[in-house]
Jmol script that loads the backbone (N, CA, C; Angstrom):
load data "model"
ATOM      1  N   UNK A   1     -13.123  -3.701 -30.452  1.00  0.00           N
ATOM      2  CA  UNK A   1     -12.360  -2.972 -29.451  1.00  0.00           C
ATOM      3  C   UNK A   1     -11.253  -3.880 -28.908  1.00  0.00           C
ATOM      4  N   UNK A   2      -9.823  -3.450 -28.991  1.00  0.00           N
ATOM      5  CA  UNK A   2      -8.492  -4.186 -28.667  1.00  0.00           C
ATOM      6  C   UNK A   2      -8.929  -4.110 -27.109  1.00  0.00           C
ATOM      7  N   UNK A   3      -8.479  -5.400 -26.672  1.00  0.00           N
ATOM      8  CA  UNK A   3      -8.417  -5.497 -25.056  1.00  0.00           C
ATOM      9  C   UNK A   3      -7.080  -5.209 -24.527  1.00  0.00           C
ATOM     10  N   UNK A   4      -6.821  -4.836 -23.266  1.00  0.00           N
ATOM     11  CA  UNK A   4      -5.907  -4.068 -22.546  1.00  0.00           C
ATOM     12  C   UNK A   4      -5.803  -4.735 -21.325  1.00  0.00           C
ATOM     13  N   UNK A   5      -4.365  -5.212 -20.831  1.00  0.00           N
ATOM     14  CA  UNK A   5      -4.579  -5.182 -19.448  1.00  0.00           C
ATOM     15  C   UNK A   5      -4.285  -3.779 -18.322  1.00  0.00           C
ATOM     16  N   UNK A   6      -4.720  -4.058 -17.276  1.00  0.00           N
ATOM     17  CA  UNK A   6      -4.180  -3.195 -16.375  1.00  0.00           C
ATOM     18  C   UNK A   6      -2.779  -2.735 -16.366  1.00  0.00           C
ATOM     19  N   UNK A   7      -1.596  -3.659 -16.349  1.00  0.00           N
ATOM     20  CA  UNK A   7      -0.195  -3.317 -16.630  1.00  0.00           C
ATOM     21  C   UNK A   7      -0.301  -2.335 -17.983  1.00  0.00           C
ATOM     22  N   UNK A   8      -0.989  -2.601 -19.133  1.00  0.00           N
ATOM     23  CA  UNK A   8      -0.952  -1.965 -19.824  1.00  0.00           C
ATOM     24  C   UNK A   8      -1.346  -0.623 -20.052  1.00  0.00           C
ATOM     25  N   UNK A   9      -2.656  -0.691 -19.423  1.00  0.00           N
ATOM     26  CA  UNK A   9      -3.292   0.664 -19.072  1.00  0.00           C
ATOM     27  C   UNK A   9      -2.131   1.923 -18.391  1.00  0.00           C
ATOM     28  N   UNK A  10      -1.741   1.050 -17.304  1.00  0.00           N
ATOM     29  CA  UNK A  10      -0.594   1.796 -16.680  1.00  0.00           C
ATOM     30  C   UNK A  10       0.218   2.511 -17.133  1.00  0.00           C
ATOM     31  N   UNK A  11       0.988   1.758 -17.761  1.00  0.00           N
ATOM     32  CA  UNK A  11       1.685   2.130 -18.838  1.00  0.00           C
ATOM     33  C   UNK A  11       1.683   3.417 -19.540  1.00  0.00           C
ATOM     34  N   UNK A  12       0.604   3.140 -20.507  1.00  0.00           N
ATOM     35  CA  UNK A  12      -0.131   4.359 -21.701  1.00  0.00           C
ATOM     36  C   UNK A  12      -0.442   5.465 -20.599  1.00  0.00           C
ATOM     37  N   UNK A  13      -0.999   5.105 -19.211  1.00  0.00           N
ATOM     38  CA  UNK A  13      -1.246   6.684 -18.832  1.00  0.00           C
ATOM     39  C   UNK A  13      -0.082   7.154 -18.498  1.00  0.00           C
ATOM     40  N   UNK A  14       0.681   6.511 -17.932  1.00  0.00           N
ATOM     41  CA  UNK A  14       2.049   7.089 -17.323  1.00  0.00           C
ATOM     42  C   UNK A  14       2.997   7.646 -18.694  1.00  0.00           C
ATOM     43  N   UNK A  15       3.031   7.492 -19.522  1.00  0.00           N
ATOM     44  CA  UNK A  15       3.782   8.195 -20.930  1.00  0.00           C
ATOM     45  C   UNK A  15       2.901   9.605 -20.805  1.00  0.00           C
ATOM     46  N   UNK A  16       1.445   9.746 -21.200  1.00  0.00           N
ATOM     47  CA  UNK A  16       1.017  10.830 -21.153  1.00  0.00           C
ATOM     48  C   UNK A  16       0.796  11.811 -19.814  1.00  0.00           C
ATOM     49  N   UNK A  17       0.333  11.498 -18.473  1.00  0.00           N
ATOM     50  CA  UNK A  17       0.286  11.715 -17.457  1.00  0.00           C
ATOM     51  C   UNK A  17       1.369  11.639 -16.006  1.00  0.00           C
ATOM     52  N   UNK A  18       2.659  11.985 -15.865  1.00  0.00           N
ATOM     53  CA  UNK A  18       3.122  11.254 -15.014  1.00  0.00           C
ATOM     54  C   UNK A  18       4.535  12.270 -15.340  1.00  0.00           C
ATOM     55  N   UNK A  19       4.244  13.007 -15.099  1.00  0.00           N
ATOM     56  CA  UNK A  19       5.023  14.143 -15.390  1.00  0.00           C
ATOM     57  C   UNK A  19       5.734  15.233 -14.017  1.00  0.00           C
ATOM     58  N   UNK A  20       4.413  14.895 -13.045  1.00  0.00           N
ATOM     59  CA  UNK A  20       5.236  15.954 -12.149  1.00  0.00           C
ATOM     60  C   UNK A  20       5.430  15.879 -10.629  1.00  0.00           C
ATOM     61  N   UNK A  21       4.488  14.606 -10.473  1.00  0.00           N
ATOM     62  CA  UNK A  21       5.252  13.246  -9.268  1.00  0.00           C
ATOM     63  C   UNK A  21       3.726  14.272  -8.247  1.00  0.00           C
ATOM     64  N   UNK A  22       3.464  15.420  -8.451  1.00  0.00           N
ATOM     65  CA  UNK A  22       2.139  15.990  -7.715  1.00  0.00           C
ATOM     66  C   UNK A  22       1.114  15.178  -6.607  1.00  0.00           C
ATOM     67  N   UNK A  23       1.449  14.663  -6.279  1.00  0.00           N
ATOM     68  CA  UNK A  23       0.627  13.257  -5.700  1.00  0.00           C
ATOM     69  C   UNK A  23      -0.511  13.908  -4.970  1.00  0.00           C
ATOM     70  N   UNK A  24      -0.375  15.218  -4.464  1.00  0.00           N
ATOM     71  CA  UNK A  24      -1.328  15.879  -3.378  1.00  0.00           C
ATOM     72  C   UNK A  24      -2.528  16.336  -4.453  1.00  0.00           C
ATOM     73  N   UNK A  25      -2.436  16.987  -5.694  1.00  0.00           N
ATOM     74  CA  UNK A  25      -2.826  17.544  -6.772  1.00  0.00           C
ATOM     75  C   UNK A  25      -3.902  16.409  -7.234  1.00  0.00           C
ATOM     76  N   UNK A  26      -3.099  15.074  -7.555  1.00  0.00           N
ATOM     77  CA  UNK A  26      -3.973  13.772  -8.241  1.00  0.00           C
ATOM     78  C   UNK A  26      -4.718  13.285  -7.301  1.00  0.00           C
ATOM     79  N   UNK A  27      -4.593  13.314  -5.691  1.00  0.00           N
ATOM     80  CA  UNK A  27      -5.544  12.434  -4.613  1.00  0.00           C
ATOM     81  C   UNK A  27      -6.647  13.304  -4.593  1.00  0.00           C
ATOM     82  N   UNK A  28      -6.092  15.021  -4.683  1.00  0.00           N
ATOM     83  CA  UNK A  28      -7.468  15.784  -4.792  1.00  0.00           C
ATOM     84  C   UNK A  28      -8.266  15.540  -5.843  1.00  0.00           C
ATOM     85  N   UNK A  29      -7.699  15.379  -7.204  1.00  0.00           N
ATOM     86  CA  UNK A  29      -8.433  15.094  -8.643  1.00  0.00           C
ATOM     87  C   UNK A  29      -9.220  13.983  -7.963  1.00  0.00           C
ATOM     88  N   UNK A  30      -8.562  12.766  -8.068  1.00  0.00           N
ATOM     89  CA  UNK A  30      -9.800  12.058  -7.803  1.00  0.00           C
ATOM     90  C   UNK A  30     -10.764  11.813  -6.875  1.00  0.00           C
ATOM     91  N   UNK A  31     -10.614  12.639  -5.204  1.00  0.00           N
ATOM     92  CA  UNK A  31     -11.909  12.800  -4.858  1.00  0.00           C
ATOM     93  C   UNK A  31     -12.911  13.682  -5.158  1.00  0.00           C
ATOM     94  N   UNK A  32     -12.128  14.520  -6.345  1.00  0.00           N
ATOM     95  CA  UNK A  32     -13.396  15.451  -7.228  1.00  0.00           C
ATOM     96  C   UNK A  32     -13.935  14.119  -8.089  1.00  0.00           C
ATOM     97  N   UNK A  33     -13.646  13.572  -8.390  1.00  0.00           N
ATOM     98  CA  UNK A  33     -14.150  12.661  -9.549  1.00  0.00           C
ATOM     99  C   UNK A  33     -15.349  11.771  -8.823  1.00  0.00           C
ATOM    100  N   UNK A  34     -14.513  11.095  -7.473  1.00  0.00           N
ATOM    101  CA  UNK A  34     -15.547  10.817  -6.531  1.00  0.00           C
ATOM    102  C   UNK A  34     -16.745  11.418  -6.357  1.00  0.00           C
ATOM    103  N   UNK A  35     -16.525  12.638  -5.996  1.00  0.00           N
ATOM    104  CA  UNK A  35     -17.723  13.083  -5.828  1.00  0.00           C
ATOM    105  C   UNK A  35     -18.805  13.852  -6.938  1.00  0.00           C
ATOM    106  N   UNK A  36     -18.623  13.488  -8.344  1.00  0.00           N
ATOM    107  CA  UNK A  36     -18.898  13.648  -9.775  1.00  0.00           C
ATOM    108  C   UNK A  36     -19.245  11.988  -9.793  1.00  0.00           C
ATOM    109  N   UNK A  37     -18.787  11.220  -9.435  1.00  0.00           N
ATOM    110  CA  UNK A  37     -19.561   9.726  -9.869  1.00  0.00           C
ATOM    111  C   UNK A  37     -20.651   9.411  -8.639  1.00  0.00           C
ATOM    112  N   UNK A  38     -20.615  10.339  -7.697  1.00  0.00           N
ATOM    113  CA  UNK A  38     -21.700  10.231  -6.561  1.00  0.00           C
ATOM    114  C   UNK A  38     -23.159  11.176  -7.114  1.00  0.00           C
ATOM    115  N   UNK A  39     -22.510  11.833  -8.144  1.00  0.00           N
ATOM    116  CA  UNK A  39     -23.805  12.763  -8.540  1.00  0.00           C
ATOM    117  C   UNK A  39     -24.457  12.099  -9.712  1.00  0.00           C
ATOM    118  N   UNK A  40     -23.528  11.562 -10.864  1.00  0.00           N
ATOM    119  CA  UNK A  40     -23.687  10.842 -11.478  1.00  0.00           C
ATOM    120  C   UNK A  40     -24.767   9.457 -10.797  1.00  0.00           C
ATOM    121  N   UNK A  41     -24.355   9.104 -10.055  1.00  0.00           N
ATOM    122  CA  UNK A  41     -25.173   8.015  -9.351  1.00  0.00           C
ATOM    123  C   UNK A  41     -26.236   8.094  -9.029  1.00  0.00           C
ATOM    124  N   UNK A  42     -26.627   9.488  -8.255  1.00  0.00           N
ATOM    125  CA  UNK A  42     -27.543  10.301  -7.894  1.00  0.00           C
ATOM    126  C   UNK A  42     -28.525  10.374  -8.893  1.00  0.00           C
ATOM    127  N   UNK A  43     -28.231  11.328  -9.680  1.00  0.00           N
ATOM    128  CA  UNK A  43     -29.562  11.461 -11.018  1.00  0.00           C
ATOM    129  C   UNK A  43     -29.201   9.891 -11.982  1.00  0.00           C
ATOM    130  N   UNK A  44     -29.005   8.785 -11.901  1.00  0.00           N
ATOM    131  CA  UNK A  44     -28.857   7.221 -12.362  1.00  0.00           C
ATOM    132  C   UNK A  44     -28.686   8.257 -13.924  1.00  0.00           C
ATOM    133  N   UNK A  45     -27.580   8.528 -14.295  1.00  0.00           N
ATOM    134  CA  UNK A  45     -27.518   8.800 -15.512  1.00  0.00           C
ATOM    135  C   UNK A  45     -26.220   7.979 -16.025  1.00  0.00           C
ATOM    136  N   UNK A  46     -27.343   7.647 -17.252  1.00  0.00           N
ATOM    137  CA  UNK A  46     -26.189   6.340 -17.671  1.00  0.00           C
ATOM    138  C   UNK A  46     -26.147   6.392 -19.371  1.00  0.00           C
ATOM    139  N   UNK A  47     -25.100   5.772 -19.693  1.00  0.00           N
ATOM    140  CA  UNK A  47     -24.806   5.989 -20.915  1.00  0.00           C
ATOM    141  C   UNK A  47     -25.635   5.735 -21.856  1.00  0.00           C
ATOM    142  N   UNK A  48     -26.745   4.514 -21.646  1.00  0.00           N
ATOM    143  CA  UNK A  48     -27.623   3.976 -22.539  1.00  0.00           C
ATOM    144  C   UNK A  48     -28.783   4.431 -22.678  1.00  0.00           C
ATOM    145  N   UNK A  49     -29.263   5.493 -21.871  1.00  0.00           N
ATOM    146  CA  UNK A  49     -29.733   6.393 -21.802  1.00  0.00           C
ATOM    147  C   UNK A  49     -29.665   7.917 -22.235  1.00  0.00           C
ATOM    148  N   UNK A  50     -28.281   8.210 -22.807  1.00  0.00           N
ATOM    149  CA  UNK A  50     -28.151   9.312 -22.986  1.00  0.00           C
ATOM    150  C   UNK A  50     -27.301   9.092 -24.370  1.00  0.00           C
ATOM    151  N   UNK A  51     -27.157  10.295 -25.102  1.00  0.00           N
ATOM    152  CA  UNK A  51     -26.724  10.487 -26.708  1.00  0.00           C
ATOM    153  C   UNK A  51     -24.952  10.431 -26.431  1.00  0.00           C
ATOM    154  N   UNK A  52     -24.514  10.891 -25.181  1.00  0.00           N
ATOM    155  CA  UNK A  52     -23.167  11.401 -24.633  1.00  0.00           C
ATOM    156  C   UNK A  52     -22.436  10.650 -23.698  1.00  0.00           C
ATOM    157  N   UNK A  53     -21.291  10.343 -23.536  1.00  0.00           N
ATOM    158  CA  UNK A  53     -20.414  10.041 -22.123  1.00  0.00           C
ATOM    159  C   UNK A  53     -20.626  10.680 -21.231  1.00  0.00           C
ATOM    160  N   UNK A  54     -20.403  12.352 -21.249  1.00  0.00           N
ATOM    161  CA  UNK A  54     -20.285  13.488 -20.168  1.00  0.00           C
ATOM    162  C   UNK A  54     -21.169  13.134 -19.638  1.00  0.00           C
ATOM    163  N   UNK A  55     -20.677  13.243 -18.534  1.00  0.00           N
ATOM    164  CA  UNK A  55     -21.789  13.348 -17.007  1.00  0.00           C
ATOM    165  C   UNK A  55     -22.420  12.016 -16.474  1.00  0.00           C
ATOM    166  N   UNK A  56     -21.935  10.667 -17.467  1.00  0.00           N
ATOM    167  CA  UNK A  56     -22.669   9.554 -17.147  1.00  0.00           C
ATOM    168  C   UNK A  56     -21.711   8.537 -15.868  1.00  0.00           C
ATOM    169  N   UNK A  57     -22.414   7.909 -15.919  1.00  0.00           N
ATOM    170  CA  UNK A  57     -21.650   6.843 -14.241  1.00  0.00           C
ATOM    171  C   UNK A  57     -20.559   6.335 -15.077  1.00  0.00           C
ATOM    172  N   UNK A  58     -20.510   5.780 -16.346  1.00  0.00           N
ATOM    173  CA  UNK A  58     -19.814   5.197 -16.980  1.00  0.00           C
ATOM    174  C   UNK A  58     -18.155   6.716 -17.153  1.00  0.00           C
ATOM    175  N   UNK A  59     -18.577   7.559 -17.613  1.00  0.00           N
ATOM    176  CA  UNK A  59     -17.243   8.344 -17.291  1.00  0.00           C
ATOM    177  C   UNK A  59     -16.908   8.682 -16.251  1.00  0.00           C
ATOM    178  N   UNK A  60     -17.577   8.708 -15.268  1.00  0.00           N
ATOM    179  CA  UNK A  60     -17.148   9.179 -13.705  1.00  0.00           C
ATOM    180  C   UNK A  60     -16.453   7.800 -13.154  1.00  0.00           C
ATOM    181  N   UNK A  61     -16.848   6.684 -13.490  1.00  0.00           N
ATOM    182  CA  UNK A  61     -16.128   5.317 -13.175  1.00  0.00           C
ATOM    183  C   UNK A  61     -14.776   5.428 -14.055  1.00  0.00           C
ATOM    184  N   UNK A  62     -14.602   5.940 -15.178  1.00  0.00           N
ATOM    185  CA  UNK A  62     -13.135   6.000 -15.598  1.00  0.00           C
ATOM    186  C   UNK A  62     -12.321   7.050 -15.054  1.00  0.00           C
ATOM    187  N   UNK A  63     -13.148   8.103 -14.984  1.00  0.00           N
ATOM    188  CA  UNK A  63     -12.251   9.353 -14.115  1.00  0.00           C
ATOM    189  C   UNK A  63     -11.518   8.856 -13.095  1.00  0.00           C
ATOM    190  N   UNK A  64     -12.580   8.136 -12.339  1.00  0.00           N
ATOM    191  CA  UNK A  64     -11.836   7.583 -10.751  1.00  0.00           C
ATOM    192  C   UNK A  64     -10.440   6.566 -11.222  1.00  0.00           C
ATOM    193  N   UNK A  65     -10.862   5.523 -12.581  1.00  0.00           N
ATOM    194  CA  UNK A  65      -9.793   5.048 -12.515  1.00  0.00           C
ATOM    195  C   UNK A  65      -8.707   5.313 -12.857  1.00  0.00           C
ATOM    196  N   UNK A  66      -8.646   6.418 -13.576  1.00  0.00           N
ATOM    197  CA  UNK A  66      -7.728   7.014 -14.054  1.00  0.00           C
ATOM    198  C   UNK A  66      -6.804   7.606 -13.140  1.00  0.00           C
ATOM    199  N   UNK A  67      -7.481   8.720 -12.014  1.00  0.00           N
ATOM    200  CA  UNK A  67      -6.695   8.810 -10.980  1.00  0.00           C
ATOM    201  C   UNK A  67      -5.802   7.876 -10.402  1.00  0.00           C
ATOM    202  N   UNK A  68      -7.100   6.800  -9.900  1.00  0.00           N
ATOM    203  CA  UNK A  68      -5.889   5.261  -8.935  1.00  0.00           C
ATOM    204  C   UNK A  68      -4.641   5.412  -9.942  1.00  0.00           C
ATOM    205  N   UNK A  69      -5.256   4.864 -11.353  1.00  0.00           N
ATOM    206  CA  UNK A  69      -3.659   4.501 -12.251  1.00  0.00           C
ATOM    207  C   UNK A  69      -2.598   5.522 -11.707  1.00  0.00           C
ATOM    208  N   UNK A  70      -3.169   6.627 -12.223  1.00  0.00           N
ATOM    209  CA  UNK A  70      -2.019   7.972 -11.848  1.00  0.00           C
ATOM    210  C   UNK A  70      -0.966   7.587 -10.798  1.00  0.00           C
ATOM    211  N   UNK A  71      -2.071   7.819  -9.541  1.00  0.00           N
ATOM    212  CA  UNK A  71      -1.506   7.519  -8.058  1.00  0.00           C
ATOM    213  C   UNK A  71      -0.788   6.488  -8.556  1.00  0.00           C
ATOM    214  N   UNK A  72      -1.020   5.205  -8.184  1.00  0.00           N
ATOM    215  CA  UNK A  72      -0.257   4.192  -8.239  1.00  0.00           C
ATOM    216  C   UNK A  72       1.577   3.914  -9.113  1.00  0.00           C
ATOM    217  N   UNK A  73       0.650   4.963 -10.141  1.00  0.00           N
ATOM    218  CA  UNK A  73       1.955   5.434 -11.114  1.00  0.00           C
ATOM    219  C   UNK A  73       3.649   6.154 -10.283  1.00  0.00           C
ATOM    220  N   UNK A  74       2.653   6.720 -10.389  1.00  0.00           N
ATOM    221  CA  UNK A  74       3.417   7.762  -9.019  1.00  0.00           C
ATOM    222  C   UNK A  74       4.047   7.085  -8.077  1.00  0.00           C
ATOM    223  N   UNK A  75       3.550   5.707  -6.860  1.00  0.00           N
ATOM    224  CA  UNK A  75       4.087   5.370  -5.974  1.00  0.00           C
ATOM    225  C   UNK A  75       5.248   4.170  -6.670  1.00  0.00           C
ATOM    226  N   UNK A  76       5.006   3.948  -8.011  1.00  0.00           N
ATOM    227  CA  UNK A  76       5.329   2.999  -8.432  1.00  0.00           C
ATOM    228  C   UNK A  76       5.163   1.454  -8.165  1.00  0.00           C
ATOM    229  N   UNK A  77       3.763   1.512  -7.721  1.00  0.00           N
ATOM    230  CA  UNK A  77       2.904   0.399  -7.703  1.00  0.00           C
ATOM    231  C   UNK A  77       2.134   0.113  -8.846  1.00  0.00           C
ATOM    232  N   UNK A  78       2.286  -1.329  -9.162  1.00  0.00           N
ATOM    233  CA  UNK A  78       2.121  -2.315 -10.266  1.00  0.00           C
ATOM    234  C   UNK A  78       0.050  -2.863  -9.280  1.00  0.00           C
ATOM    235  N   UNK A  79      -0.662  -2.721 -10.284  1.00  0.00           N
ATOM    236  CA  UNK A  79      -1.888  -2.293  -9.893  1.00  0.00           C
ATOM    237  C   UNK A  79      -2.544  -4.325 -10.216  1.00  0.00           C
ATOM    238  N   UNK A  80      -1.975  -4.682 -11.120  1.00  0.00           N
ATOM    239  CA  UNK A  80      -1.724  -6.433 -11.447  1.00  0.00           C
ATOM    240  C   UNK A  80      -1.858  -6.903 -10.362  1.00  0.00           C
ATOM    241  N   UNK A  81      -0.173  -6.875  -9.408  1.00  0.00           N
ATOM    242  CA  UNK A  81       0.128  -7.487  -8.807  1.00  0.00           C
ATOM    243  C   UNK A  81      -0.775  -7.084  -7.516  1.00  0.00           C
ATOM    244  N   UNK A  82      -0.810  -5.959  -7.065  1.00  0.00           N
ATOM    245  CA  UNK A  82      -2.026  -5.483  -5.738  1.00  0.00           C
ATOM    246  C   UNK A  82      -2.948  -6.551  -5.722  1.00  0.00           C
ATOM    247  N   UNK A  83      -3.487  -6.155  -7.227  1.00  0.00           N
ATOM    248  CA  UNK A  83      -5.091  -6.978  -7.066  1.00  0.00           C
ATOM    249  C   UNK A  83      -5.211  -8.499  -6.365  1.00  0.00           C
ATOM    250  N   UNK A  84      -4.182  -9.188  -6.808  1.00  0.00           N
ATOM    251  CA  UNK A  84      -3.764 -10.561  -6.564  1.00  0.00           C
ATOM    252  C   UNK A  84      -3.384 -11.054  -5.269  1.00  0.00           C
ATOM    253  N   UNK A  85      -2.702  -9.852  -4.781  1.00  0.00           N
ATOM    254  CA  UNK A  85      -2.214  -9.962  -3.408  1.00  0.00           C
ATOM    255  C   UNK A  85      -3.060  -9.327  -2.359  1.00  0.00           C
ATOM    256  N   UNK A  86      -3.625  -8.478  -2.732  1.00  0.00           N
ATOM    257  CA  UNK A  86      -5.174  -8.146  -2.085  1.00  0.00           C
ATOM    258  C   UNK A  86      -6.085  -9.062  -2.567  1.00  0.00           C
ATOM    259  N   UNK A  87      -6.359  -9.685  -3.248  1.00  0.00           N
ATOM    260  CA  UNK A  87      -7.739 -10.410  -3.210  1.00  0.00           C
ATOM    261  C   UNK A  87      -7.405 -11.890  -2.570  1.00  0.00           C
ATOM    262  N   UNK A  88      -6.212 -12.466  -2.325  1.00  0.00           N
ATOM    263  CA  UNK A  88      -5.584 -13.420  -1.519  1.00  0.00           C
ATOM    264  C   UNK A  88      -6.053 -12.906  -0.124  1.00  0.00           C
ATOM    265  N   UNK A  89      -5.547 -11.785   0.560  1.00  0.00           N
ATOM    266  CA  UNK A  89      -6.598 -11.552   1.721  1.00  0.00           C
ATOM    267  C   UNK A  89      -7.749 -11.224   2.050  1.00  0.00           C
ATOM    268  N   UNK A  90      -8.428 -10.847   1.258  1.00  0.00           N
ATOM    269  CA  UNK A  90      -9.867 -11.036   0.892  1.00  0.00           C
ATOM    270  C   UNK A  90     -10.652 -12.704   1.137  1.00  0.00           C
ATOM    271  N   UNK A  91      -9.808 -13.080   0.145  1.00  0.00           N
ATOM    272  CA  UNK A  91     -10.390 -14.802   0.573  1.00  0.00           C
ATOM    273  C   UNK A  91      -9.820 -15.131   1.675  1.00  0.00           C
ATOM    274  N   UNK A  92      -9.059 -14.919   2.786  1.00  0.00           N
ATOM    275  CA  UNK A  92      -8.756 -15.353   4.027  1.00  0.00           C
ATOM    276  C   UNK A  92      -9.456 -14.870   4.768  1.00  0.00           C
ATOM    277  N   UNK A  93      -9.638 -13.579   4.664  1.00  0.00           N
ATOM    278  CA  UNK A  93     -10.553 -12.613   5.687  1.00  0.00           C
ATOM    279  C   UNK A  93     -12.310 -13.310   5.472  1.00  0.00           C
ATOM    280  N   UNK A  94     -12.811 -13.409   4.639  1.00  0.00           N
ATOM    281  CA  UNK A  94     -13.759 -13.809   4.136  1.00  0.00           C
ATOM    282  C   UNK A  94     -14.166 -15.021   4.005  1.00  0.00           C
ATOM    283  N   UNK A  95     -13.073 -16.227   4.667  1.00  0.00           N
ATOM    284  CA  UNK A  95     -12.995 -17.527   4.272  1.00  0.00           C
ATOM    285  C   UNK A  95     -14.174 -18.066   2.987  1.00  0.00           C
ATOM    286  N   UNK A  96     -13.273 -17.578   2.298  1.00  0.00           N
ATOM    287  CA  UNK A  96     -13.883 -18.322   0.472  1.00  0.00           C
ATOM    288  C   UNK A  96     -12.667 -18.612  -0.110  1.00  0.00           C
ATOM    289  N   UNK A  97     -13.089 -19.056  -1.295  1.00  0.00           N
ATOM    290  CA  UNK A  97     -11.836 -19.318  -2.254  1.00  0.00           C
ATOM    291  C   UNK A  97     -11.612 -17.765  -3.006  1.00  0.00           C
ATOM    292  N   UNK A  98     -10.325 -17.824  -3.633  1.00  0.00           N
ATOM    293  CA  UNK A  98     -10.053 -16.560  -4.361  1.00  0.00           C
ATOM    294  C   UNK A  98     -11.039 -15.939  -5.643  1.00  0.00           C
ATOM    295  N   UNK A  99     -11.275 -15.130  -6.244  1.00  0.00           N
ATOM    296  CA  UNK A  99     -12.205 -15.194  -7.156  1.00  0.00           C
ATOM    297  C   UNK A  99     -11.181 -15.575  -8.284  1.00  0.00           C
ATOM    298  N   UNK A 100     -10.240 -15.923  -8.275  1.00  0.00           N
ATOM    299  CA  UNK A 100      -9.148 -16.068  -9.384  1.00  0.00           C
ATOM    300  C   UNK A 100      -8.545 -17.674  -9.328  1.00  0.00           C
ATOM    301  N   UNK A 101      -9.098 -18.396  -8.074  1.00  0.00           N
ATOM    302  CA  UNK A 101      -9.135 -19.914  -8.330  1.00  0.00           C
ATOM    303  C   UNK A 101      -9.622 -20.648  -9.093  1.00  0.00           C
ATOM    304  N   UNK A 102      -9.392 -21.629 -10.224  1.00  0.00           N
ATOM    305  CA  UNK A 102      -9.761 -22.470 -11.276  1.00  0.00           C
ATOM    306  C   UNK A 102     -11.133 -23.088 -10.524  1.00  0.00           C
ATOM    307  N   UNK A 103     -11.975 -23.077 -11.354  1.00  0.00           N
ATOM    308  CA  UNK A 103     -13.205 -23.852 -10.814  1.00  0.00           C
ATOM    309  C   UNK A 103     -12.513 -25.108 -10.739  1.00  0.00           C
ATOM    310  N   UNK A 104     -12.742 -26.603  -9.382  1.00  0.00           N
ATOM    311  CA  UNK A 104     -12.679 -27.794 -10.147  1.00  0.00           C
ATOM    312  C   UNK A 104     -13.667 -28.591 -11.057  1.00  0.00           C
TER     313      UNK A 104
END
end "model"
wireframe off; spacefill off
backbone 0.3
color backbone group
């Protein structure tokens, strides 16, 4: 399986998805998805357990991400750079190191 980054991910959905700027439409999609990975969670149905994707935590965790991408698509936020700059206040708020600091 080819690895992907996030910029990239972005990307590929926004060619297929990203068509009609709907932003009210996609925040609703994904708190349906939300609440499909809360049910999912609910009955612990999981992929390794079952013959199928449908209905497992493992597709309800991509649904959701798929939305963020969308959204983000949409605001034209780079989802890379967030993480980095949110998890910088994370380690301040939290006084730790970043999870993205070089071990010494």
């Amino acid at each position: 399986m080819e690895k992907i980054t996030i910029s990239d991910l972005q990307t590929l959905i926004k060619n297929i998805d990203h068509k009609n700027n709907a932003i009210d439409k996609y925040f609703y999609k994904l708190t349906e998805e939300v609440g499909e990975l809360a049910k999912a969670i609910r009955k612990d149905k999981r992929l390794k357990n079952s013959d199928t994707i449908k209905g497992t935590v493992e597709e309800e965790l991509y649904d959701v991400f798929y939305y963020v991408i969308c959204l983000a698509n949409m605001y034209d936020i780079s989802l890379e750079e967030c993480m980095f700059l949110k998890e910088e206040l994370n380690a301040e708020k939290y006084d730790r190191k970043s999870i993205f600091d070089k071990e010494d």
